[in-house]
Backbone of each chain as nested JSON, in Angstrom:
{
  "chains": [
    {"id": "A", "residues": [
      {"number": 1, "name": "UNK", "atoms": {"N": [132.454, -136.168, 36.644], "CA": [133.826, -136.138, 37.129], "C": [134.787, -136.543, 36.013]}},
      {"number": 2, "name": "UNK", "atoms": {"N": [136.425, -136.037, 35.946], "CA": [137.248, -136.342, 34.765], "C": [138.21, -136.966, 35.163]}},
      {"number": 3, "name": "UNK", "atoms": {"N": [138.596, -138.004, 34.556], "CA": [139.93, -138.842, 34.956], "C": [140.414, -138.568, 34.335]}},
      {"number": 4, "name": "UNK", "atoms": {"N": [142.126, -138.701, 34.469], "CA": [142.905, -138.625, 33.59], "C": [143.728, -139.865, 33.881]}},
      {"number": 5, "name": "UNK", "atoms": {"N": [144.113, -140.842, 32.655], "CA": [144.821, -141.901, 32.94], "C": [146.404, -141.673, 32.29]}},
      {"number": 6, "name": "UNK", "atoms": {"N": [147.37, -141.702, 32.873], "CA": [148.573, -141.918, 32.116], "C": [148.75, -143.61, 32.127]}},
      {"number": 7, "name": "UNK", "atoms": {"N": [149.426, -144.181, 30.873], "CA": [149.568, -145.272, 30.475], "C": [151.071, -145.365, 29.666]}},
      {"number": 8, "name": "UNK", "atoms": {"N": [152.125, -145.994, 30.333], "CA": [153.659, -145.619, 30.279], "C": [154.458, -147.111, 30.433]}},
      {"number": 9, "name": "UNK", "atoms": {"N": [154.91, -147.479, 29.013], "CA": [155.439, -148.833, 29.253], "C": [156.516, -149.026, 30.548]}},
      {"number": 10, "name": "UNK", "atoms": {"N": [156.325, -149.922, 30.878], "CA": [157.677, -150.364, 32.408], "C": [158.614, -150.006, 32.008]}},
      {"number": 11, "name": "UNK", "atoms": {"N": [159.599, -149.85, 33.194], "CA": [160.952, -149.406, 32.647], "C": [161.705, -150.711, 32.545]}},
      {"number": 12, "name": "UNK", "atoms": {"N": [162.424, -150.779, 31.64], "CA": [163.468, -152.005, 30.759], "C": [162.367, -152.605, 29.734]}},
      {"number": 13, "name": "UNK", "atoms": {"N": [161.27, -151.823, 29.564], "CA": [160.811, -152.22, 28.368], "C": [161.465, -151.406, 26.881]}},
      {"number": 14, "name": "UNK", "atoms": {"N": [161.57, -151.839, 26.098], "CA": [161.82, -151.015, 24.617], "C": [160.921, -150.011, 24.258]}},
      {"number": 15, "name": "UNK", "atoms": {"N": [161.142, -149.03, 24.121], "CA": [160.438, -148.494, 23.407], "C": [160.757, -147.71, 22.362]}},
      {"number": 16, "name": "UNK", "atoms": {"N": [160.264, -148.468, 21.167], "CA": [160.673, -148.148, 20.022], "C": [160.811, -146.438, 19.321]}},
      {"number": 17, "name": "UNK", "atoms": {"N": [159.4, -146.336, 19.842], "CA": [158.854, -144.86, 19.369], "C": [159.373, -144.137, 20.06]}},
      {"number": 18, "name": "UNK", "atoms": {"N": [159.683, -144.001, 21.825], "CA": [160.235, -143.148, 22.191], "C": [161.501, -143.195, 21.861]}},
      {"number": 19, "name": "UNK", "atoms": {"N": [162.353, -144.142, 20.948], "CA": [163.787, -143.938, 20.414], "C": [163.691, -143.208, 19.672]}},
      {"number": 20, "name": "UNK", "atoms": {"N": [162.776, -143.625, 18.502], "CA": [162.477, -142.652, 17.18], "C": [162.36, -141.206, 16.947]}},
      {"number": 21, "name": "UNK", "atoms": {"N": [162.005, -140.94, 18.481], "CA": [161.422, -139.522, 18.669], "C": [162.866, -138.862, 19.243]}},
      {"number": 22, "name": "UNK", "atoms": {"N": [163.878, -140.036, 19.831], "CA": [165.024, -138.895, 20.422], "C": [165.829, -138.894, 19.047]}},
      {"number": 23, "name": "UNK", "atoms": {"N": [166.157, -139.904, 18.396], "CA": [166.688, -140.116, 16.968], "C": [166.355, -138.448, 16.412]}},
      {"number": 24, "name": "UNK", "atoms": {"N": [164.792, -138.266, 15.858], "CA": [164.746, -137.403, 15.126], "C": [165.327, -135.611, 16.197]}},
      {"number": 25, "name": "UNK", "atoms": {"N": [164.724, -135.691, 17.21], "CA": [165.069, -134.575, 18.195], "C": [166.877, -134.502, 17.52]}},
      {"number": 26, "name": "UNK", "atoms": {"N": [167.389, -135.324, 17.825], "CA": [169.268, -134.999, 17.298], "C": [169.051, -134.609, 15.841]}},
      {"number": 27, "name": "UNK", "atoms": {"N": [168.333, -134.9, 14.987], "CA": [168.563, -135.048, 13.922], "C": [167.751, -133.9, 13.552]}},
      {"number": 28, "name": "UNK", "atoms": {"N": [167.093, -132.941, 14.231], "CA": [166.735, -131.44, 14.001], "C": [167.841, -130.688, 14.826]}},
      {"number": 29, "name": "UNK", "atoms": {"N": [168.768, -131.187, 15.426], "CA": [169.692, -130.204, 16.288], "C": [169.512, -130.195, 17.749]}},
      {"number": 30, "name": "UNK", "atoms": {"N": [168.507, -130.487, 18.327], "CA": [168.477, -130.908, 19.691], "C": [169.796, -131.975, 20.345]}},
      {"number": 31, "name": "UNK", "atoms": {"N": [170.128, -130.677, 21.52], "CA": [171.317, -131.674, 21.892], "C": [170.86, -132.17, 23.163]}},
      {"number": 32, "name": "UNK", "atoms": {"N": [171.401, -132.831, 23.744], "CA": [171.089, -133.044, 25.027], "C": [170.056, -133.778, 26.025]}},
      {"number": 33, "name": "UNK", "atoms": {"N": [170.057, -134.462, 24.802], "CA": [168.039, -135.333, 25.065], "C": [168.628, -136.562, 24.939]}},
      {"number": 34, "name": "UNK", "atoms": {"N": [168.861, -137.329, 26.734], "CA": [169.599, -138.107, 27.089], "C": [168.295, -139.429, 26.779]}},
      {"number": 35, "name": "UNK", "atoms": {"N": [166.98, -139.876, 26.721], "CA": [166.018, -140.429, 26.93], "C": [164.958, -140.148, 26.474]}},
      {"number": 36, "name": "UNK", "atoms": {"N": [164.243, -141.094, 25.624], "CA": [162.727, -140.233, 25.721], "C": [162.042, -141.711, 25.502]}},
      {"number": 37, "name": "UNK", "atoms": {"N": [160.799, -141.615, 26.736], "CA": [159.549, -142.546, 26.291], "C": [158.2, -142.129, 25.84]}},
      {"number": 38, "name": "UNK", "atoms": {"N": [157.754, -142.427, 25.215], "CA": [156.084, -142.322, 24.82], "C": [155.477, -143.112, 25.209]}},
      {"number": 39, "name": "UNK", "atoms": {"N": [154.225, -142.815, 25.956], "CA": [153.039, -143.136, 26.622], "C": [151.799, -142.711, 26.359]}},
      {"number": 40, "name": "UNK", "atoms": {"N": [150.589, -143.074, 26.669], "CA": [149.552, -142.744, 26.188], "C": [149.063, -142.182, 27.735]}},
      {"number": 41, "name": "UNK", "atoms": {"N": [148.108, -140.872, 27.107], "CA": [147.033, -140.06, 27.912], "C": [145.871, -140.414, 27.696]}},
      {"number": 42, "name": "UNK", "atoms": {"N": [145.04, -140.494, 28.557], "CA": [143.276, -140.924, 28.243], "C": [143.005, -140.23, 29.13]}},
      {"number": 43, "name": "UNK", "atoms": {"N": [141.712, -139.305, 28.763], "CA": [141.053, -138.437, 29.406], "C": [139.431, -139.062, 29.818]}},
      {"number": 44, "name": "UNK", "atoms": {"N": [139.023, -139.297, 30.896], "CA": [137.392, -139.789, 30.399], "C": [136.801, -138.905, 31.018]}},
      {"number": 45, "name": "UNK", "atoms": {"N": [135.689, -138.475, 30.637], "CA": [134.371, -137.803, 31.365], "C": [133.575, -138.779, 31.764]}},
      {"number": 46, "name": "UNK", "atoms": {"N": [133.056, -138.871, 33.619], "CA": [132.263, -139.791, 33.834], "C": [131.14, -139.457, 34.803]}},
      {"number": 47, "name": "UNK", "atoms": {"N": [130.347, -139.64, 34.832], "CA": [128.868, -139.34, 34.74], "C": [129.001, -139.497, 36.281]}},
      {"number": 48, "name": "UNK", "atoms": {"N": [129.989, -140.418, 37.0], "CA": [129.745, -141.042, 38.367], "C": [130.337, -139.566, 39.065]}},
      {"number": 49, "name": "UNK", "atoms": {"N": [129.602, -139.42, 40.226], "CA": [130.141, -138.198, 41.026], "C": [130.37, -138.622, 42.675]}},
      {"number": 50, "name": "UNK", "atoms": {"N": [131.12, -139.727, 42.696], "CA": [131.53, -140.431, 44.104], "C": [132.884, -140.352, 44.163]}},
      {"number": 51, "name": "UNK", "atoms": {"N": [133.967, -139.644, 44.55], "CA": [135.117, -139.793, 44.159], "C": [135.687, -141.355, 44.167]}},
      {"number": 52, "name": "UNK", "atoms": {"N": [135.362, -142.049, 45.088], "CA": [136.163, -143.279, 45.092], "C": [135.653, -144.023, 44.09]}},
      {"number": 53, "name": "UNK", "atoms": {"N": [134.246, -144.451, 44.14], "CA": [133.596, -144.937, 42.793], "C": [134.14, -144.734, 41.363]}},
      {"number": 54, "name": "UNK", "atoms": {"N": [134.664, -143.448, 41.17], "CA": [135.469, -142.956, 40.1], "C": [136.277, -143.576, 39.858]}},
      {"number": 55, "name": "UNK", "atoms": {"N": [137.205, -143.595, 41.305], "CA": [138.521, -143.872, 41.329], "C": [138.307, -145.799, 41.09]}},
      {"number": 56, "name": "UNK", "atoms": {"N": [137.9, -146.408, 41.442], "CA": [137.69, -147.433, 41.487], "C": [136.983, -148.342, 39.997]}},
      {"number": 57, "name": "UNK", "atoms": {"N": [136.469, -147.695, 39.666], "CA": [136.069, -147.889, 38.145], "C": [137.019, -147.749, 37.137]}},
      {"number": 58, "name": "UNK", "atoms": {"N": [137.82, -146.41, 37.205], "CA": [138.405, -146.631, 36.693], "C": [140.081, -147.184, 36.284]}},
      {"number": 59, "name": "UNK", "atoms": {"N": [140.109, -147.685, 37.666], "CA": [141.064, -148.381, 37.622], "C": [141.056, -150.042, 37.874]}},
      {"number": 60, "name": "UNK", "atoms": {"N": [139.492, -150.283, 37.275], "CA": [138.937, -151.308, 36.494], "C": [139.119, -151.626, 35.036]}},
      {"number": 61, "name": "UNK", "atoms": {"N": [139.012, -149.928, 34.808], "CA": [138.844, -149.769, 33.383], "C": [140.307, -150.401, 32.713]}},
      {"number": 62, "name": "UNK", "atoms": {"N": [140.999, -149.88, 33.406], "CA": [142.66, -150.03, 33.293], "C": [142.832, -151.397, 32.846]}},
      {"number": 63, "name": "UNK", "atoms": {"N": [143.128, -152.014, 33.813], "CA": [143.336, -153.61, 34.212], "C": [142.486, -154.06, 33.285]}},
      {"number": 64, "name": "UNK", "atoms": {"N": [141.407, -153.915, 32.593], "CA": [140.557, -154.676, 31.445], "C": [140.827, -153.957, 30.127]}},
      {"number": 65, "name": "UNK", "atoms": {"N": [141.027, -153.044, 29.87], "CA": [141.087, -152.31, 28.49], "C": [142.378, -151.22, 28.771]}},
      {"number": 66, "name": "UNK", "atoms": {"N": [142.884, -150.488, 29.472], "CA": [143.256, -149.114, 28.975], "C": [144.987, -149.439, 29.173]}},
      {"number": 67, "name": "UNK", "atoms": {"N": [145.158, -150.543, 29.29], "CA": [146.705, -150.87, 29.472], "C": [147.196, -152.214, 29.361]}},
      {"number": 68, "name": "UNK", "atoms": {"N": [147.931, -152.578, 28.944], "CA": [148.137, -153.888, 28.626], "C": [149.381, -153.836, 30.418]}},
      {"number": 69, "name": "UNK", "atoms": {"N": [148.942, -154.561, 31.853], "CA": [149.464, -155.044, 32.738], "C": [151.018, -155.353, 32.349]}},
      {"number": 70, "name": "UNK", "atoms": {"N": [151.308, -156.161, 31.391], "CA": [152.347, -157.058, 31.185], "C": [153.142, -156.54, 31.113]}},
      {"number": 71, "name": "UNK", "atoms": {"N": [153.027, -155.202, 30.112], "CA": [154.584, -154.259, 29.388], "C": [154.416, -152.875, 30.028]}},
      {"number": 72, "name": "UNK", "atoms": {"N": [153.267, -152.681, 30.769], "CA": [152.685, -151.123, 30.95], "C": [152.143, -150.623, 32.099]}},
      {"number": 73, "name": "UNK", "atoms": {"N": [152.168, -149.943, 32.888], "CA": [152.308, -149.276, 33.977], "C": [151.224, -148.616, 34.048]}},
      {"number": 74, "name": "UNK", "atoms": {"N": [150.037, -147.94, 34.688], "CA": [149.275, -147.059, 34.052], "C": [148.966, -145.771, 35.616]}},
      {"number": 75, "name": "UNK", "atoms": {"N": [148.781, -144.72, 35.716], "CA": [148.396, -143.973, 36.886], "C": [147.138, -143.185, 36.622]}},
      {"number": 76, "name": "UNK", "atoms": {"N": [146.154, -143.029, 37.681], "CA": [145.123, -142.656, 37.632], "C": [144.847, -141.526, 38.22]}},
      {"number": 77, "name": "UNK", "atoms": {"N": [144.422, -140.318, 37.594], "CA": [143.922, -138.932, 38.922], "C": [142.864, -138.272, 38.011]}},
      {"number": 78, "name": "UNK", "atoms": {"N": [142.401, -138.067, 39.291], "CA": [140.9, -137.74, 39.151], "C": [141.324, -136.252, 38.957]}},
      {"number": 79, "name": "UNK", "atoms": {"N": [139.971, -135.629, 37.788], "CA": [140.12, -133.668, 38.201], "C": [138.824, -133.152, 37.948]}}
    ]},
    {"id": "B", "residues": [
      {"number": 1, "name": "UNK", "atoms": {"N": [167.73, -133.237, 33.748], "CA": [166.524, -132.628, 34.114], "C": [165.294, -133.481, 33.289]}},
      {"number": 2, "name": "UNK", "atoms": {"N": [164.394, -133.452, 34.081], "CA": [163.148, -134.693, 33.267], "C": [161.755, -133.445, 32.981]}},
      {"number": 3, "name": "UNK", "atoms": {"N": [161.736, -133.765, 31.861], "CA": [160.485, -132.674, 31.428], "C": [159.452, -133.723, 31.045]}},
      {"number": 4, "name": "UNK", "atoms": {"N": [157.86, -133.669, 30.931], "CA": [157.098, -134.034, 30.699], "C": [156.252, -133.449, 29.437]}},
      {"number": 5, "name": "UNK", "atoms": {"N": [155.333, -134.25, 28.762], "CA": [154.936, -132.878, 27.358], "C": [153.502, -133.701, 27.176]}},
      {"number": 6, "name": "UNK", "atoms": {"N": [152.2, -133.457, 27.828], "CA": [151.56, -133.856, 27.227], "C": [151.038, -133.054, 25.946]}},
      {"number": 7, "name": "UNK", "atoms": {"N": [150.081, -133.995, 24.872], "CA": [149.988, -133.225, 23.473], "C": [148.644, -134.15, 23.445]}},
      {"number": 8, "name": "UNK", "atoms": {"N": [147.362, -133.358, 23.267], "CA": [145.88, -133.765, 23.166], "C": [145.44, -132.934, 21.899]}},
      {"number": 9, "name": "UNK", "atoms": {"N": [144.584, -133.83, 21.269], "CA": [143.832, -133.138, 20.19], "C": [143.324, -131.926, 20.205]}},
      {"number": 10, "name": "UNK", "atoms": {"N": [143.183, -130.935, 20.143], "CA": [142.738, -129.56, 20.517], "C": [140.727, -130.079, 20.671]}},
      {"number": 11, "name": "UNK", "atoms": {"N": [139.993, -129.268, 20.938], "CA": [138.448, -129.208, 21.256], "C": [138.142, -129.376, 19.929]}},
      {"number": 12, "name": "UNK", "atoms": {"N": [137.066, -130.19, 19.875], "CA": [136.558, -130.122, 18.58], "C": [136.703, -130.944, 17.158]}},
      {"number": 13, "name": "UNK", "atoms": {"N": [138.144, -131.232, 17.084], "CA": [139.054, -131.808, 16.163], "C": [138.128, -133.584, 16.563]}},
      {"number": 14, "name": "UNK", "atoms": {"N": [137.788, -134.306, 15.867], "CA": [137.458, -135.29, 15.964], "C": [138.623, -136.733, 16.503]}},
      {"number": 15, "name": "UNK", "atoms": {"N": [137.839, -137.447, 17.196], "CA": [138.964, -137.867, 17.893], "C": [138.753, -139.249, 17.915]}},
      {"number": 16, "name": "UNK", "atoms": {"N": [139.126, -140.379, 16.716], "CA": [138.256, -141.663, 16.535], "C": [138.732, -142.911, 17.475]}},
      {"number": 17, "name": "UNK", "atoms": {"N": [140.19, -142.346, 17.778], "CA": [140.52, -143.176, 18.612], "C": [139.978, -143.707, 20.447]}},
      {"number": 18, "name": "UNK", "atoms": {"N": [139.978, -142.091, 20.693], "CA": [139.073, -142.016, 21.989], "C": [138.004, -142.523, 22.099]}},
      {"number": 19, "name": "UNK", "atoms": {"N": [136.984, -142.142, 20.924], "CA": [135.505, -142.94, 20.399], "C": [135.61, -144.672, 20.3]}},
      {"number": 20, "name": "UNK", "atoms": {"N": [136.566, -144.596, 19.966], "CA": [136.567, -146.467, 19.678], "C": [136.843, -147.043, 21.544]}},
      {"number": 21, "name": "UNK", "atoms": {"N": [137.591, -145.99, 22.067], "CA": [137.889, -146.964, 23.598], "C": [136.679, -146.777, 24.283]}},
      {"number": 22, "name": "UNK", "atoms": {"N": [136.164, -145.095, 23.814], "CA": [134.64, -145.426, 24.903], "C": [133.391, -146.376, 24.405]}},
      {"number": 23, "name": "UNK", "atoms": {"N": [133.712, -146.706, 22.683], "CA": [132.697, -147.971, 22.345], "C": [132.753, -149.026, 23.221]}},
      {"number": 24, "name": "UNK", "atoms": {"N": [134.447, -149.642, 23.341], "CA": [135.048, -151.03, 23.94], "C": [134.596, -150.692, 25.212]}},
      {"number": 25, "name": "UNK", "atoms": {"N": [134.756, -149.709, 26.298], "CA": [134.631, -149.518, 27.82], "C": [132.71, -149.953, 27.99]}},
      {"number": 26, "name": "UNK", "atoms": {"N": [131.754, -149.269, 27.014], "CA": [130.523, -149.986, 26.901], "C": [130.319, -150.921, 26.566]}},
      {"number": 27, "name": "UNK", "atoms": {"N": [131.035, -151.718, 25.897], "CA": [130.683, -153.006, 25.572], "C": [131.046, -154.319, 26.796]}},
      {"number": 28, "name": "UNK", "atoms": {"N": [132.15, -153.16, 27.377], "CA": [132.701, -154.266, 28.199], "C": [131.601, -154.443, 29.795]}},
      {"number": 29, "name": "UNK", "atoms": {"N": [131.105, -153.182, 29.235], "CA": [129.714, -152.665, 30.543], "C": [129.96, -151.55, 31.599]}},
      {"number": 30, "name": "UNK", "atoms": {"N": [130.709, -151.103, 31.609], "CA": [131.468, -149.803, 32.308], "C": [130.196, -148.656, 31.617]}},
      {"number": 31, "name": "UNK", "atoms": {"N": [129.002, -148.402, 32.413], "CA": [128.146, -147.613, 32.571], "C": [128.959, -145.925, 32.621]}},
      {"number": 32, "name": "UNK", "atoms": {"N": [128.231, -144.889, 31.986], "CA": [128.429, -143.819, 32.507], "C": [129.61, -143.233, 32.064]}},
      {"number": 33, "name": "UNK", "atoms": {"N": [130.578, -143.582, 30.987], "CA": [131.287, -142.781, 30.45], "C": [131.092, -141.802, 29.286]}},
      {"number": 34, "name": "UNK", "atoms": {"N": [131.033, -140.784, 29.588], "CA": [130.339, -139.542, 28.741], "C": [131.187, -139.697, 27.339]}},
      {"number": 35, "name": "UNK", "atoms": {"N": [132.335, -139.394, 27.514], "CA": [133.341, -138.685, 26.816], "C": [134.939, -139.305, 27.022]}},
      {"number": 36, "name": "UNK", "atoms": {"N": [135.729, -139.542, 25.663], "CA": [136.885, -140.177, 25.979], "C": [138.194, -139.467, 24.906]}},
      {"number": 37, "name": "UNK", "atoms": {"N": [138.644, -138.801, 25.668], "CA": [139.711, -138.439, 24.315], "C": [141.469, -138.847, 24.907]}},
      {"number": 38, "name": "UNK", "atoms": {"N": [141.711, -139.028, 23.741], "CA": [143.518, -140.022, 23.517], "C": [144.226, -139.013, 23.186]}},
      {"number": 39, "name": "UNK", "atoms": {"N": [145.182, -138.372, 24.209], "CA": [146.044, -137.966, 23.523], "C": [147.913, -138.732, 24.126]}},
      {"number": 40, "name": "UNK", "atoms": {"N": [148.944, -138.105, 23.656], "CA": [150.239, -138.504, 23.651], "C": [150.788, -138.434, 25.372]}},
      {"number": 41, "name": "UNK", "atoms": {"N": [151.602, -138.771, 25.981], "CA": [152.453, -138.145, 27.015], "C": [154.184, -138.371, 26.606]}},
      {"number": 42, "name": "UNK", "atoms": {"N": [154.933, -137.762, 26.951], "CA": [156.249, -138.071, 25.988], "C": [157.333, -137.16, 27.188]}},
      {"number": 43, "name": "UNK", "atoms": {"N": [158.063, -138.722, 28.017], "CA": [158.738, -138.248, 28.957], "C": [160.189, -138.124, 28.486]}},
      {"number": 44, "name": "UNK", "atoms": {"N": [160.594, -136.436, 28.779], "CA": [162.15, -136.495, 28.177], "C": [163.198, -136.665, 29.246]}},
      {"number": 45, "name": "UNK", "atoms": {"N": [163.992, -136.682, 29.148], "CA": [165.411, -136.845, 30.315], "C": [166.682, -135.716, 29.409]}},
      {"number": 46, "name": "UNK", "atoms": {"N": [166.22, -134.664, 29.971], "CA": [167.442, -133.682, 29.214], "C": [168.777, -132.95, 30.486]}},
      {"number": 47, "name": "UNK", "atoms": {"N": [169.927, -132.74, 29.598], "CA": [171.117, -132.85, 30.045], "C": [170.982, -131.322, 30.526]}},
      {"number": 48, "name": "UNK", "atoms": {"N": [170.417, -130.488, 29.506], "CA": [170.048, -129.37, 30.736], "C": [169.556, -129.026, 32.037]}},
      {"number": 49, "name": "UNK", "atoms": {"N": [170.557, -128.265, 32.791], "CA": [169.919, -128.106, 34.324], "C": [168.896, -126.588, 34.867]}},
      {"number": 50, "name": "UNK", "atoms": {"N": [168.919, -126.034, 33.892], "CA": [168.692, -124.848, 33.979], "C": [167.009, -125.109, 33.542]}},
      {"number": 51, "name": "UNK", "atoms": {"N": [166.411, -124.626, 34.596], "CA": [164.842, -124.623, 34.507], "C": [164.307, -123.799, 33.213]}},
      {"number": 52, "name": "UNK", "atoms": {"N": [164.551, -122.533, 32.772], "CA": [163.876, -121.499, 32.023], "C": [164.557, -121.677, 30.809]}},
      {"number": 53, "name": "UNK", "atoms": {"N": [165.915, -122.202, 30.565], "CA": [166.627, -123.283, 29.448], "C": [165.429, -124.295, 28.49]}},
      {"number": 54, "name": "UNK", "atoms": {"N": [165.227, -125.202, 29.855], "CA": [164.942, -126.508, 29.435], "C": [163.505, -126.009, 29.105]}},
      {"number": 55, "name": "UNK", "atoms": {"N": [162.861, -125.365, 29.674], "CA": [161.242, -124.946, 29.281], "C": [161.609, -124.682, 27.842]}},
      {"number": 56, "name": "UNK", "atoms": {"N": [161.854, -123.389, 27.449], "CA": [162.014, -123.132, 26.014], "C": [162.919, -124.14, 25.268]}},
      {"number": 57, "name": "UNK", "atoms": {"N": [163.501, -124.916, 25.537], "CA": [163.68, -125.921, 24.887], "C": [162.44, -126.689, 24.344]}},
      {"number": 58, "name": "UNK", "atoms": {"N": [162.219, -127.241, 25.062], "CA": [161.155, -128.194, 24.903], "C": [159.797, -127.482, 24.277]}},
      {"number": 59, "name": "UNK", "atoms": {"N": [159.613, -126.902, 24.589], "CA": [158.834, -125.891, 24.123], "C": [158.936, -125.796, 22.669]}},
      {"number": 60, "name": "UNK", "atoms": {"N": [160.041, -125.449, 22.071], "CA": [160.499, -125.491, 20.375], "C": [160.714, -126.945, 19.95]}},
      {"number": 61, "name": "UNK", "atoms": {"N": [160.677, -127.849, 20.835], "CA": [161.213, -129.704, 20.508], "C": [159.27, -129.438, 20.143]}},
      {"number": 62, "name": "UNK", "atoms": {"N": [158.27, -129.036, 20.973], "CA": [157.361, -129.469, 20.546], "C": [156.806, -128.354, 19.555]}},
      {"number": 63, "name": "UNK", "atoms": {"N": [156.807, -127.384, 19.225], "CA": [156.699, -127.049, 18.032], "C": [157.095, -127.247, 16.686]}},
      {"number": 64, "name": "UNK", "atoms": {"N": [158.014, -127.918, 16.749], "CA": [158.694, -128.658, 15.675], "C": [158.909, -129.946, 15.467]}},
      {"number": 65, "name": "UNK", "atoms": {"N": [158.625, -130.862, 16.526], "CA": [158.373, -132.119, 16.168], "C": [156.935, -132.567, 17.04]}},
      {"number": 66, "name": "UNK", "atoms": {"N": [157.352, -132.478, 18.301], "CA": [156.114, -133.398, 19.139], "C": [154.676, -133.319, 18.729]}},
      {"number": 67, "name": "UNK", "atoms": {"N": [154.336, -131.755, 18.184], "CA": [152.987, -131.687, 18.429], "C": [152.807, -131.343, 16.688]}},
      {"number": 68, "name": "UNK", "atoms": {"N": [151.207, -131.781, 16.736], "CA": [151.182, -130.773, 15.31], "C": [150.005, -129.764, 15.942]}},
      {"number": 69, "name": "UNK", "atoms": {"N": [150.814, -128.521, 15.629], "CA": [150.127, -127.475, 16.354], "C": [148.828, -127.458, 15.001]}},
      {"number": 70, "name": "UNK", "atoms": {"N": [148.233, -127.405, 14.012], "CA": [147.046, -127.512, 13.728], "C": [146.239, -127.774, 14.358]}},
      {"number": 71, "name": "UNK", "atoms": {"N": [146.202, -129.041, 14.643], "CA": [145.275, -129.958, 15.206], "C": [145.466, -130.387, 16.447]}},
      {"number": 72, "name": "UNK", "atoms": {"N": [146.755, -129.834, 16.985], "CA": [147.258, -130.904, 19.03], "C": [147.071, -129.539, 19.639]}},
      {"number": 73, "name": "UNK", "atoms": {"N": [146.982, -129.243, 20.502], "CA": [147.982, -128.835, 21.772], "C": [148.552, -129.533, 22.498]}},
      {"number": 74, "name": "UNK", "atoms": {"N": [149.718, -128.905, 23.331], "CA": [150.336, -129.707, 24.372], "C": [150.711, -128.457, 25.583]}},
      {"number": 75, "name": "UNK", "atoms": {"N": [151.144, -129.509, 26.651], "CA": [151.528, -128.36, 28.019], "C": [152.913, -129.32, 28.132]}},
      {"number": 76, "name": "UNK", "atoms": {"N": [153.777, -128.597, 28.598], "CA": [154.827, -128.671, 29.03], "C": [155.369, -128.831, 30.593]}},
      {"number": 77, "name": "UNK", "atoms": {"N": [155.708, -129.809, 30.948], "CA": [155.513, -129.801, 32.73], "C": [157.282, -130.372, 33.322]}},
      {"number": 78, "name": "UNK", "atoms": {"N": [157.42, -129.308, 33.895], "CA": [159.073, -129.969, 34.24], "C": [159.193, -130.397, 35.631]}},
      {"number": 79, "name": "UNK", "atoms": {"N": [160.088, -131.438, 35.658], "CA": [159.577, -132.681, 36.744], "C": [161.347, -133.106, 37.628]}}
    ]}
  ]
}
């Protein structure tokens, strides 16, 4: 089975990189790019074929490794 | 209008970062993860309202900055 995790700092957090990235967007001519955040994608392949087990693992995985709780948000779906 | 852009290493392209989280996810004892690959998610907030606008927009934002088409792909998802 494949998870896919999105991992997306909270909102009123800074995010540096997603400034950097609207910075340069104006600065190739892009108008109109009111916001931008960057977040991380994690894809896993997992051997378990229980959907909830899936689901439940890996949103173990989360909470111990794939997101820092404090600054970061993370969502989980299975495919 | 809020567009979404994920951008993943294309197949194949070696991927050390993904490899290092599925080392940490075994070490931590999380059985059964095959396969782990990292790629970007990069949420925009654009002033365009026009659906078939903002696609090809973004679309050329990531050919020219977001992705490096060598080595990434990305999909484009408007939200």
């Amino acid at each position: 089975m494949k998870a896919r995790v999105n991992v997306m700092l909270k909102t009123g957090v800074l995010d540096p990189q997603g400034e950097a990235v609207r910075h340069a967007l104006g600065s190739l001519g892009f108008a109109g790019v009111e916001s931008v955040r960057q977040g991380k994608v994690i894809e896993l392949d997992l051997a378990e074929t229980d959907r909830a087990a899936a689901q439940a693992a890996v949103t173990e995985m989360c909470e111990k490794l794939l997101a820092n709780t404090v600054i970061e948000s993370y969502s989980v779906e299975l495919v």
